[in-house]
PyMOL Python script that loads the backbone (N, CA, C, O; Angstrom):
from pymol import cmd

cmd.read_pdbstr("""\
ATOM      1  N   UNK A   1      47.130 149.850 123.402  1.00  0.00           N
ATOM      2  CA  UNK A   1      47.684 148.516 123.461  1.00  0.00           C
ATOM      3  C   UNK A   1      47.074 147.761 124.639  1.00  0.00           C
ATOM      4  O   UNK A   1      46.968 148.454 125.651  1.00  0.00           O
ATOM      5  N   UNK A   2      46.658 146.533 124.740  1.00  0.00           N
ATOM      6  CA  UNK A   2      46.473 145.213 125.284  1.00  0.00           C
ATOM      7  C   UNK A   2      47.615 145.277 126.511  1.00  0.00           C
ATOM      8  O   UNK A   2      48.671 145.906 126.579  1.00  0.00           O
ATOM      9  N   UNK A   3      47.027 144.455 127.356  1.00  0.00           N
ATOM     10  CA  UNK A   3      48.354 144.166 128.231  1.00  0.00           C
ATOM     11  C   UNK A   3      49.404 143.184 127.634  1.00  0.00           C
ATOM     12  O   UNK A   3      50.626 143.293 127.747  1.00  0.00           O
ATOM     13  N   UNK A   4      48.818 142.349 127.075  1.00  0.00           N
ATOM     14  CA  UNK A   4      49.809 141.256 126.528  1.00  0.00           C
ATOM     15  C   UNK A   4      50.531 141.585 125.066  1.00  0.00           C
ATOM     16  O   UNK A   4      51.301 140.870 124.425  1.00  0.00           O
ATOM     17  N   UNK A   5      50.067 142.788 124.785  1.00  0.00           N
ATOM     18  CA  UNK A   5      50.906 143.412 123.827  1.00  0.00           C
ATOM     19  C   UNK A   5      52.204 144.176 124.236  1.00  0.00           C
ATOM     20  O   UNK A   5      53.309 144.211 123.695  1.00  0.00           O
ATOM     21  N   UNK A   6      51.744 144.751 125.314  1.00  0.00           N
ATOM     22  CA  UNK A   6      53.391 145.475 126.312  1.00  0.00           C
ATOM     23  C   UNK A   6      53.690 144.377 127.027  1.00  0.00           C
ATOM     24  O   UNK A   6      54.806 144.256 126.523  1.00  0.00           O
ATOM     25  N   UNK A   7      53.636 143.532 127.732  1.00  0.00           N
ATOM     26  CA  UNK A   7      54.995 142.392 128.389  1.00  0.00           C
ATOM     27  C   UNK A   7      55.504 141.946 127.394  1.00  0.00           C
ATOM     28  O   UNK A   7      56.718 141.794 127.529  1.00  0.00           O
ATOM     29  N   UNK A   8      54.739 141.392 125.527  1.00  0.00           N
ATOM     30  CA  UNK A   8      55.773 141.180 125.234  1.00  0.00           C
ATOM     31  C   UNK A   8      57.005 142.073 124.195  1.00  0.00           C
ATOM     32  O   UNK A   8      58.046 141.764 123.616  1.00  0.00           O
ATOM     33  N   UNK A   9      56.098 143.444 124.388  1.00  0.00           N
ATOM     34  CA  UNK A   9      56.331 144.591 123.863  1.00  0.00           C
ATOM     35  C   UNK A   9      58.426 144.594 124.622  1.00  0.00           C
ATOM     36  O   UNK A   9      59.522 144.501 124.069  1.00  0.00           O
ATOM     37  N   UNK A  10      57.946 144.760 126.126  1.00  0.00           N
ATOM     38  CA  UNK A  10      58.959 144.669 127.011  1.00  0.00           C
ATOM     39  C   UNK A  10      60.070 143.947 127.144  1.00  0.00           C
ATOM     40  O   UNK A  10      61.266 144.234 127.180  1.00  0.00           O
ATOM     41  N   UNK A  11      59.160 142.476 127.244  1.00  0.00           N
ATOM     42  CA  UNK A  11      60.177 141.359 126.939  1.00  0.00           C
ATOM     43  C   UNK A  11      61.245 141.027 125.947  1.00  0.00           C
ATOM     44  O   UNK A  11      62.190 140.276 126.187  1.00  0.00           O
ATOM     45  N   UNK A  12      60.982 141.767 124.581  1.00  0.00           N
ATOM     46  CA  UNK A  12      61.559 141.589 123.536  1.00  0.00           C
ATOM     47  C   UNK A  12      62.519 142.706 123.771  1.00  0.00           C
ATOM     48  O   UNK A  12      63.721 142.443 123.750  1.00  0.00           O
ATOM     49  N   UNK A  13      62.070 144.063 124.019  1.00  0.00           N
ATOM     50  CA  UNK A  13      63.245 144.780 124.134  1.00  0.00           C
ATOM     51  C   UNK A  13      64.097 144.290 125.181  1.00  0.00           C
ATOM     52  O   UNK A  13      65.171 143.758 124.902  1.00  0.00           O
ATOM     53  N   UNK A  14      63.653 144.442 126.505  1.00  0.00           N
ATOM     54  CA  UNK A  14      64.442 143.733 127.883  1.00  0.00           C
ATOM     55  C   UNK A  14      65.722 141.989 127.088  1.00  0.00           C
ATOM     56  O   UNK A  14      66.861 141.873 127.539  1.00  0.00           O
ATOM     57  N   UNK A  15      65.317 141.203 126.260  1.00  0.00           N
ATOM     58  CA  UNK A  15      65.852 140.697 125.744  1.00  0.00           C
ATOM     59  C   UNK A  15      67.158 141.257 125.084  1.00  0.00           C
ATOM     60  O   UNK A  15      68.350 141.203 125.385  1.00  0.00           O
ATOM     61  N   UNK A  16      66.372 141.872 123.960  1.00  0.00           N
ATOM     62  CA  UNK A  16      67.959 142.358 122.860  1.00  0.00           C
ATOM     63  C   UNK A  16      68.635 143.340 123.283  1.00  0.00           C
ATOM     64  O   UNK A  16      69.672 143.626 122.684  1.00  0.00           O
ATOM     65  N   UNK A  17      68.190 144.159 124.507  1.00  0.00           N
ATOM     66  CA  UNK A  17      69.190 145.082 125.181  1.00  0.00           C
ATOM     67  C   UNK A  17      70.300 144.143 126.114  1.00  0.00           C
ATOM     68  O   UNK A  17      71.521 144.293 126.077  1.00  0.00           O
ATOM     69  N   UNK A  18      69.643 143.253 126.862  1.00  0.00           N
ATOM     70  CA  UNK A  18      70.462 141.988 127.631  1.00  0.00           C
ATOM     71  C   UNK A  18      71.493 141.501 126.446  1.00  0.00           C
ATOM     72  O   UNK A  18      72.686 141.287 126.662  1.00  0.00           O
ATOM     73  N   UNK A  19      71.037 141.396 125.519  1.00  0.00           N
ATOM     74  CA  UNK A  19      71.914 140.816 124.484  1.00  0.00           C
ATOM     75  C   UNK A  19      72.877 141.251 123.906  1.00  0.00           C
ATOM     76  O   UNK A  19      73.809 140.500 123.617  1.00  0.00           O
ATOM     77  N   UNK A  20      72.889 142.628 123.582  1.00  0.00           N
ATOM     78  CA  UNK A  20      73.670 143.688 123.413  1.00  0.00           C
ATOM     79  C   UNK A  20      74.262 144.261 124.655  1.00  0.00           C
ATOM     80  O   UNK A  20      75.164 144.914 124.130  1.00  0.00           O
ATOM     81  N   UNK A  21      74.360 144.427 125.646  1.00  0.00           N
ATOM     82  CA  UNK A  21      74.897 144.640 126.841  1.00  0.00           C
ATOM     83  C   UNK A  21      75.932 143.103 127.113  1.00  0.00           C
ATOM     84  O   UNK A  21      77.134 143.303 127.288  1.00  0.00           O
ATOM     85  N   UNK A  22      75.638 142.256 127.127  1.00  0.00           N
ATOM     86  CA  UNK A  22      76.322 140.627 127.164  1.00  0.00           C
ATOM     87  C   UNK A  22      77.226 140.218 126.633  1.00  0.00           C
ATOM     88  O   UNK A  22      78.050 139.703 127.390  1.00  0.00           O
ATOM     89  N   UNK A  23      77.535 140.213 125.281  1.00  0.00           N
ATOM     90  CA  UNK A  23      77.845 139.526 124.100  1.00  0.00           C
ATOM     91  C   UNK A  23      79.072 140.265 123.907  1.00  0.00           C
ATOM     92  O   UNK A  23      78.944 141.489 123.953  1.00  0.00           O
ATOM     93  N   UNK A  24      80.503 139.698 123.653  1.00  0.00           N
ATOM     94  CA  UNK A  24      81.098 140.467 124.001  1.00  0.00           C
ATOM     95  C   UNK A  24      81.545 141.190 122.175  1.00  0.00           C
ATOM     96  O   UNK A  24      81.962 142.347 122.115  1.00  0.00           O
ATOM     97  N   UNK A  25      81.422 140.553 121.178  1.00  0.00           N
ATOM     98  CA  UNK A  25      81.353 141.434 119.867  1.00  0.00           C
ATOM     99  C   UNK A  25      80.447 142.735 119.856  1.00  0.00           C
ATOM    100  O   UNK A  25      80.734 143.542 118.972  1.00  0.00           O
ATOM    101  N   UNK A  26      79.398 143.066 120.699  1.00  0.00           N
ATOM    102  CA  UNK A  26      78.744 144.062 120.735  1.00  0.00           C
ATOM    103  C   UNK A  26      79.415 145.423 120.650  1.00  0.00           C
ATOM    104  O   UNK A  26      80.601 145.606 120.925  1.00  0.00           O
ATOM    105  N   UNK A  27      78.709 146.206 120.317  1.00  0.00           N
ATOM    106  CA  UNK A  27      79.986 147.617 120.585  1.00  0.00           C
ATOM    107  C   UNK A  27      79.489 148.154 121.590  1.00  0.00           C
ATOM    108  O   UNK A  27      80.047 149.191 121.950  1.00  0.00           O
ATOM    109  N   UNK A  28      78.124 147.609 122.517  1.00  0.00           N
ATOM    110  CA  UNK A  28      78.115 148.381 123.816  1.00  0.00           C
ATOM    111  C   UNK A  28      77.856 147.420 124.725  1.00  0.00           C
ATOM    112  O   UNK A  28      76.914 147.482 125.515  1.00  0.00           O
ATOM    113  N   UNK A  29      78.745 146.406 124.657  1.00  0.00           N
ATOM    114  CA  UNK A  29      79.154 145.275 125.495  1.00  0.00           C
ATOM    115  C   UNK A  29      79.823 145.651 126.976  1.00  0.00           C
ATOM    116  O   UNK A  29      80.866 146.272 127.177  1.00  0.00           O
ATOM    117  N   UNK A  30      78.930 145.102 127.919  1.00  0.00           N
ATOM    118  CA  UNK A  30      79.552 145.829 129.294  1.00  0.00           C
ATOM    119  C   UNK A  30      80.222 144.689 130.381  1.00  0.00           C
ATOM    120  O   UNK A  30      81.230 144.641 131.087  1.00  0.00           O
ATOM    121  N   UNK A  31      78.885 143.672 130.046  1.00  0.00           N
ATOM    122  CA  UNK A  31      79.681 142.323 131.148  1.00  0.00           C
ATOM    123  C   UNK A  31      78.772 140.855 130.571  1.00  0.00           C
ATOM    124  O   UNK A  31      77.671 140.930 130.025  1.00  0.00           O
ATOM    125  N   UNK A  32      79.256 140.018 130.744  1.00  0.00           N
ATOM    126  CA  UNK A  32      78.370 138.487 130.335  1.00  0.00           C
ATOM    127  C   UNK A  32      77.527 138.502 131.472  1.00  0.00           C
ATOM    128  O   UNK A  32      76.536 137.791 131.305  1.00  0.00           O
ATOM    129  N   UNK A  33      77.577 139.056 132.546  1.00  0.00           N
ATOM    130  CA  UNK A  33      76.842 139.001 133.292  1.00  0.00           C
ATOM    131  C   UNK A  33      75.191 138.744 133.085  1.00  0.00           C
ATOM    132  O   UNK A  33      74.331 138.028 133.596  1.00  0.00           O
ATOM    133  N   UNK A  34      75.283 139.912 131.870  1.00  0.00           N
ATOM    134  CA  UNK A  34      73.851 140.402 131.429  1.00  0.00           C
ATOM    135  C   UNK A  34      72.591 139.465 130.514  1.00  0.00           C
ATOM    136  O   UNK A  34      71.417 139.624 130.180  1.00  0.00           O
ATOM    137  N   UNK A  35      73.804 138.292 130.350  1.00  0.00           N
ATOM    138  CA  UNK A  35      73.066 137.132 129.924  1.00  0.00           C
ATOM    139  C   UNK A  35      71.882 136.329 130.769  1.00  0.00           C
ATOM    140  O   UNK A  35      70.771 135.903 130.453  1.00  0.00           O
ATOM    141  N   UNK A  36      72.661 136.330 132.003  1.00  0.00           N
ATOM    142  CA  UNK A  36      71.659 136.055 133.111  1.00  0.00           C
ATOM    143  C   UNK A  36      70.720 136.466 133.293  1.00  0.00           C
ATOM    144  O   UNK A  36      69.885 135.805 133.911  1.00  0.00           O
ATOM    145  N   UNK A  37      70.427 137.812 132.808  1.00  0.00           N
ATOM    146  CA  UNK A  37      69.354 138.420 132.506  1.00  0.00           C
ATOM    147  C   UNK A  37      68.375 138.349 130.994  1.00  0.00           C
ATOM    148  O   UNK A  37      67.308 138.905 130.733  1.00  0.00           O
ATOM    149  N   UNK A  38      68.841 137.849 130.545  1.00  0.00           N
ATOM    150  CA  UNK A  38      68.049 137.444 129.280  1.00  0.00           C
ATOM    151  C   UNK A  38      67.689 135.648 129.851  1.00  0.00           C
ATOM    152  O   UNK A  38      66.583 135.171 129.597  1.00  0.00           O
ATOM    153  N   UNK A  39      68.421 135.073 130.376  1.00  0.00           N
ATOM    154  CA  UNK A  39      67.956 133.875 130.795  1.00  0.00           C
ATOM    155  C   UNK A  39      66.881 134.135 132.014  1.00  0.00           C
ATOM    156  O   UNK A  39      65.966 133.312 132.043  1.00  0.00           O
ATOM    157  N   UNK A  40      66.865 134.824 132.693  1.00  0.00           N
ATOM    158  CA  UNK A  40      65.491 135.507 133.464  1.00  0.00           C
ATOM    159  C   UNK A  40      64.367 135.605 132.653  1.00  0.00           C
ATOM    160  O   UNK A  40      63.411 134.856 132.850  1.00  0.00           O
ATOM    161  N   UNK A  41      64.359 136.486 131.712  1.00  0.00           N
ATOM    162  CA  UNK A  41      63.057 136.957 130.854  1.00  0.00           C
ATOM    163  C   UNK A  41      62.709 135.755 130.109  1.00  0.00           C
ATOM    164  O   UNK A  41      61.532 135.720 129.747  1.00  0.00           O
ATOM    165  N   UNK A  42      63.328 134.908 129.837  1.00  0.00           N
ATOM    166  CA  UNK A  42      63.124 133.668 129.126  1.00  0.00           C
ATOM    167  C   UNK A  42      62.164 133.011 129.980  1.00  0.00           C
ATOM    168  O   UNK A  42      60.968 132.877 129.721  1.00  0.00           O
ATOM    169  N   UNK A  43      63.022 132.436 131.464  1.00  0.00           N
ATOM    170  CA  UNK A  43      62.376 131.895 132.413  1.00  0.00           C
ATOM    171  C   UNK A  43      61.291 132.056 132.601  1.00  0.00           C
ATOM    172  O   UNK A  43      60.477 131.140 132.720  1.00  0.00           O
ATOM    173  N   UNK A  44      60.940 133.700 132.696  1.00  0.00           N
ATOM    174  CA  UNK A  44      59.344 134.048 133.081  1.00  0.00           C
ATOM    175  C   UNK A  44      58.583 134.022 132.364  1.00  0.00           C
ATOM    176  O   UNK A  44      57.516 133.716 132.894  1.00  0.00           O
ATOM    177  N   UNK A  45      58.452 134.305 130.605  1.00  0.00           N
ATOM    178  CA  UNK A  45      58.192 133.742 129.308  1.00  0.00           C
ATOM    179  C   UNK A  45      57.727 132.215 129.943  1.00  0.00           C
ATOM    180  O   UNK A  45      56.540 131.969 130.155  1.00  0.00           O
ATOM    181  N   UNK A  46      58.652 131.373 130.176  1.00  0.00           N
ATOM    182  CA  UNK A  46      58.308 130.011 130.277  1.00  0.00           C
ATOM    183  C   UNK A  46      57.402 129.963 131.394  1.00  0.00           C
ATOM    184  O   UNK A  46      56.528 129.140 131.122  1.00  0.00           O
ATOM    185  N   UNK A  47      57.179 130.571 132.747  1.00  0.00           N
ATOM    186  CA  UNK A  47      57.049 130.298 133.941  1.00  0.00           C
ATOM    187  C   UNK A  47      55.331 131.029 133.753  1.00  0.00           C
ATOM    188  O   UNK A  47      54.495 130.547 134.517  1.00  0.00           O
ATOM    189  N   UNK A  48      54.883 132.045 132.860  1.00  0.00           N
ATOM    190  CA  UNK A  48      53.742 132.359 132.901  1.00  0.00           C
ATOM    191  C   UNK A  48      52.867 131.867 131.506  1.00  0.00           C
ATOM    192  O   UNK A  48      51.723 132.269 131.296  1.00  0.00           O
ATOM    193  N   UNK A  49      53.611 130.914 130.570  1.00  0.00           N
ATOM    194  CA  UNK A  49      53.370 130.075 129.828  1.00  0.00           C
ATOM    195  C   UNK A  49      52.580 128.876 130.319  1.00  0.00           C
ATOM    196  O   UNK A  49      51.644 128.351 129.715  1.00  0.00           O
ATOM    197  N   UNK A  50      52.933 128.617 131.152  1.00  0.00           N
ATOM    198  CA  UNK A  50      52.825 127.361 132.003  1.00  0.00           C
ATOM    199  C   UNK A  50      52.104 127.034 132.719  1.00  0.00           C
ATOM    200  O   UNK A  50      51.563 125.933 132.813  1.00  0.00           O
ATOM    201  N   UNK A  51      51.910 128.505 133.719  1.00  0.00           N
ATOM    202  CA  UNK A  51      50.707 128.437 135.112  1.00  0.00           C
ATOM    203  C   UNK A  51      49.947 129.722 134.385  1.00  0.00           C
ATOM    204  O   UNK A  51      49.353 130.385 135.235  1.00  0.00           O
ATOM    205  N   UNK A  52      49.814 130.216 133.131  1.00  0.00           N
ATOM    206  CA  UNK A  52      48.369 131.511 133.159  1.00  0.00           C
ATOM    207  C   UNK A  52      48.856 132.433 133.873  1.00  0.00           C
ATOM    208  O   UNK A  52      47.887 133.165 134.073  1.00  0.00           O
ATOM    209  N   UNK A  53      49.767 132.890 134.409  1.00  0.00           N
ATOM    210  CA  UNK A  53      50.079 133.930 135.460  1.00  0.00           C
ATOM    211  C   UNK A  53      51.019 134.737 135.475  1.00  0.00           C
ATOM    212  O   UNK A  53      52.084 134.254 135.859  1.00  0.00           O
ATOM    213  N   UNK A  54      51.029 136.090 135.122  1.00  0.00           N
ATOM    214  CA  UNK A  54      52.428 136.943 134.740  1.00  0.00           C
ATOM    215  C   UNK A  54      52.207 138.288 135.618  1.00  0.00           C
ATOM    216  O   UNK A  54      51.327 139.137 135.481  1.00  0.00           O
ATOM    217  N   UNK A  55      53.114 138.239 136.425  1.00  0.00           N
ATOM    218  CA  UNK A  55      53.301 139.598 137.283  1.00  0.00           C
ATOM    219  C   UNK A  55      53.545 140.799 136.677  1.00  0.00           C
ATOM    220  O   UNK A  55      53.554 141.900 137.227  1.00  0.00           O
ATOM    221  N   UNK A  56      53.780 140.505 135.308  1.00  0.00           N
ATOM    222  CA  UNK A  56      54.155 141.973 134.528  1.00  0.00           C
ATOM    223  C   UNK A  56      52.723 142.441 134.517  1.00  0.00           C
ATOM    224  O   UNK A  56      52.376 143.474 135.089  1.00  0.00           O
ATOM    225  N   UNK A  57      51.550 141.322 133.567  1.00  0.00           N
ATOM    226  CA  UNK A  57      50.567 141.354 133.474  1.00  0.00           C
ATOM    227  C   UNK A  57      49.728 141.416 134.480  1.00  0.00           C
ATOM    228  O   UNK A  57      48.581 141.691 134.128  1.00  0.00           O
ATOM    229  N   UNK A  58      49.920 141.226 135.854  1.00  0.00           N
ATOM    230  CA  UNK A  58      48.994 142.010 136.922  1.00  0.00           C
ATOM    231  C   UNK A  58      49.272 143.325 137.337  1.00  0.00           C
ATOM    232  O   UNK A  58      48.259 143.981 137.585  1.00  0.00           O
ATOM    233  N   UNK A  59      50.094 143.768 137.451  1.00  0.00           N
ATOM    234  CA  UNK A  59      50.690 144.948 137.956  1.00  0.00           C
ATOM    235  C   UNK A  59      49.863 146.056 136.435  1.00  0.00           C
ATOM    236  O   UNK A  59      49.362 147.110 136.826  1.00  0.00           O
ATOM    237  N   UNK A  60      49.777 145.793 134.976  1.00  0.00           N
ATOM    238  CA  UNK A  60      49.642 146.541 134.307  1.00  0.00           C
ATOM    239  C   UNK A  60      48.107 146.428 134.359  1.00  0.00           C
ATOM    240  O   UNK A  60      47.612 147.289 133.631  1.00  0.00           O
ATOM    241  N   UNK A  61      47.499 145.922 134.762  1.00  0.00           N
ATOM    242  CA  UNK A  61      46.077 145.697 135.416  1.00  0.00           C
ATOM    243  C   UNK A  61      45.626 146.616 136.184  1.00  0.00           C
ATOM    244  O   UNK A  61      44.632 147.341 136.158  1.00  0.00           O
ATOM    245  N   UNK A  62      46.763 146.441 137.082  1.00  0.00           N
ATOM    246  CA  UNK A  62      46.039 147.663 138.057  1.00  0.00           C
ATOM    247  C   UNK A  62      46.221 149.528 138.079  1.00  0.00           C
ATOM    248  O   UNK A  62      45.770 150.403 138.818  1.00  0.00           O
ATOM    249  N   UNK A  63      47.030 149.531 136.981  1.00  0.00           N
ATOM    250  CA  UNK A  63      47.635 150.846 136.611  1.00  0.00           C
ATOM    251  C   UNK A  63      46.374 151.012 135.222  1.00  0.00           C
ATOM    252  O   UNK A  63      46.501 152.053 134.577  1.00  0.00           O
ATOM    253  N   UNK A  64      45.506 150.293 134.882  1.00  0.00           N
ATOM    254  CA  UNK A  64      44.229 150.697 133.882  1.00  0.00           C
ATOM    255  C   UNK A  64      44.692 150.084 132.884  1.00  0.00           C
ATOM    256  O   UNK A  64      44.866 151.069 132.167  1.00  0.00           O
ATOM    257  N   UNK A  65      45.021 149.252 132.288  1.00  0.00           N
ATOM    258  CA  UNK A  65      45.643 148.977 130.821  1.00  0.00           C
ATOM    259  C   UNK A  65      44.611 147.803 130.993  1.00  0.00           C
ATOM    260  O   UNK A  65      44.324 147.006 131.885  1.00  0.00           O
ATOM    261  N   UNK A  66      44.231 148.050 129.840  1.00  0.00           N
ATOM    262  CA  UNK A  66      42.976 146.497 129.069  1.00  0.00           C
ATOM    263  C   UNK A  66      43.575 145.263 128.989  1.00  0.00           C
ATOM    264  O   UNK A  66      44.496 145.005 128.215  1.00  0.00           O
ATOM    265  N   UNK A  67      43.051 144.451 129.809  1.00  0.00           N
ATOM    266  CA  UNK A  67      43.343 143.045 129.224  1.00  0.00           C
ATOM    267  C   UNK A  67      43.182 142.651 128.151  1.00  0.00           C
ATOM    268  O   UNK A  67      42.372 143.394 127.598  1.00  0.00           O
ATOM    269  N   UNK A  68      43.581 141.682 127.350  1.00  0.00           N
ATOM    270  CA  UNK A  68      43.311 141.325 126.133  1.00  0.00           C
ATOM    271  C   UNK A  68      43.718 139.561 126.196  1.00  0.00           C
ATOM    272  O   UNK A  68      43.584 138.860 125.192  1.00  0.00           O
TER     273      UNK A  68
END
""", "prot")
cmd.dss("prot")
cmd.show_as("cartoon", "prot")
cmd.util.cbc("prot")
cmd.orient("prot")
């Protein structure tokens, strides 16, 4: 895999686990808190949309994973 295939490999899970942890119909619903955290991953979605620049995507750079 690409690097930009795992952040958004990540992102999507990191999402629907936030979502399922949040929501309080869930059956492994823990706190709303956890929404805040799906509004994070969103943010950075938006924030490396914007400026070309994703810290997930440098860090997996330097651990050998192919850019793409």
């Amino acid at each position: 895999m690409k690097s930009w295939q795992i952040v958004r490999l990540v992102a999507g899970t990191f999402v629907l686990l936030s979502l399922a942890l949040g929501v309080q119909g869930s059956p492994i619903f823990v706190s709303e808190w956890w929404l805040a955290f799906t509004a994070f991953v969103g943010a950075n979605l938006l924030q490396s949309a914007l400026t070309q620049w994703c810290l997930m995507e440098s860090i997996l750079g330097k651990l050998g994973v192919k850019r793409g």
